[in-house]
C-alpha positions, 0 to 999 in steps of 0.5 A: 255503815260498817261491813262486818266480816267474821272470820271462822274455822272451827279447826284451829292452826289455820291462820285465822287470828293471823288474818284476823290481824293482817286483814285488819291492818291491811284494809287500814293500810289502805285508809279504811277505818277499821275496828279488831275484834276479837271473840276469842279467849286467847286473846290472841288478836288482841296481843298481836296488835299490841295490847297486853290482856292480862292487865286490862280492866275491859274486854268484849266479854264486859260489853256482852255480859256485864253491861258495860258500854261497847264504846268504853271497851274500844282500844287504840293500836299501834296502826292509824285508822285501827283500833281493837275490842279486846278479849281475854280469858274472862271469855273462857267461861262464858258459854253457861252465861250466854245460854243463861241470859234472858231471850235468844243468847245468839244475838248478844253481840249483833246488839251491842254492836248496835250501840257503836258511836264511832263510824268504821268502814270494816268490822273484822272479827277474830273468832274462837277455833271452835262453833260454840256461843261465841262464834255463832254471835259473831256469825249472826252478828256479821254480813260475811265469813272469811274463811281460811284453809289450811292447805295441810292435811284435814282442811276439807273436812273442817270446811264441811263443817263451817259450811253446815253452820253457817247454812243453819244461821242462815236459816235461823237467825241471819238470812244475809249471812254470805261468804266473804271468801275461803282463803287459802293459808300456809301455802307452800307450792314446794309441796305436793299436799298444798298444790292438791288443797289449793286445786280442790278448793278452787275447783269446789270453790271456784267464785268463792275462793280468793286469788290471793294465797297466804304463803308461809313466811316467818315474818308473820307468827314474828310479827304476832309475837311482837305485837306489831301488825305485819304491814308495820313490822315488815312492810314488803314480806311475802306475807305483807304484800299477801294480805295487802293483796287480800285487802284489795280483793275485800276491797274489790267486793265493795263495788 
């Protein structure tokens, strides 16, 4: 049985898709079967490994709202052992539909994803940066949320507000719902700011925040805007070697 992980920060420009993606392809690095999927409209996971959204004829927005077969809408990357549901801007609208659609509008994704045939080792989820429908399918959907911290100005106050939705999940709809993680992101120890949000997260933090730090490497937005997954397009950048680093820690938490 796949391990679903959602990884969510309302906040955008915290690195989120760009952990989405490297995570992915990093726990693949490492032999597990892994599918990408991506919930946010932008598409933007989808575009980082390879896949051109505004050609394609299938995204997850079929698969929870027109009834197309989730398995018809799985795509190949570049990367052995992973593959992708993509997004594009169809999602963008979907916020009326999914309150208008018969019973709880929360649990559209938990249910398609029941139906999966090919057997994955990871589930990662790329959320939109925002808390509504979306999101919260991947939230109720998932058994743990990564969540990246910007180590910048205003992180503090965008992880009070995860915290408090996903204890309202947890409430409501998905009691096994556990944190995965808060990873640090565009980690810079040059600076003043980063060196106190990384303190402040792990003194507040401490069991739930990984070892691993993203730091900031150019290598990373390069390799997104190529298509191309870190672990291929540069394979011993800091930023490789940090999600490898990250996947390890995932991967730690199997046993």
């Amino acid at each position: 049985m796949a391990k679903i992980i959602a990884i969510a920060n309302q906040k955008g420009g915290v690195g989120k898709t760009t952990s989405a993606i490297s995570l992915s392809s990093s726990l693949a690095h490492f032999n597990r079967r892994v599918l990408l999927l991506d919930m946010d409209p932008q598409g933007n996971s989808s575009r980082g490994v390879g896949t051109d959204v505004s050609v394609i004829s299938r995204s997850i927005y079929d698969a929870l709202l027109k009834g197309v077969d989730i398995n018809k809408v799985i795509r190949k990357t570049p990367m052995k052992n992973l593959e992708l549901i993509p997004a594009n801007l169809k999602l963008a609208g979907t916020e009326a539909e999914l309150n208008s659609t018969n019973g709880e509008p929360y649990f559209l994704l938990k249910n398609a994803l029941i139906n999966l045939k090919k057997d994955y080792d990871y589930i990662i989820i790329d959320c939109p940066p925002s808390l509504g429908l979306l999101s919260l399918n991947a939230l109720v959907a998932s058994h743990s949320v990564l969540i990246p911290v910007q180590c910048e100005y205003f992180a503090m106050e965008a992880v009070a507000q995860i915290l408090a939705t996903i204890s309202r999940i947890q409430t409501n709809y998905n009691s096994e719902l556990m944190i995965e993680g808060f990873l640090l992101t565009m980690y810079d120890p040059r600076t003043r700011l980063g060196t106190e949000i990384s303190t402040q997260v792990r003194g507040l933090f401490k069991e739930n925040t990984f070892i691993t730090q993203i730091p900031r490497n150019i290598s990373l937005p390069e390799a997104s805007a190529r298509g191309i997954p870190i672990t291929l397009y540069r394979p011993t950048s800091s930023g490789s070697l940090a999600y490898l680093s990250l996947a390890k820690e995932v991967l730690d938490h199997e046993t």
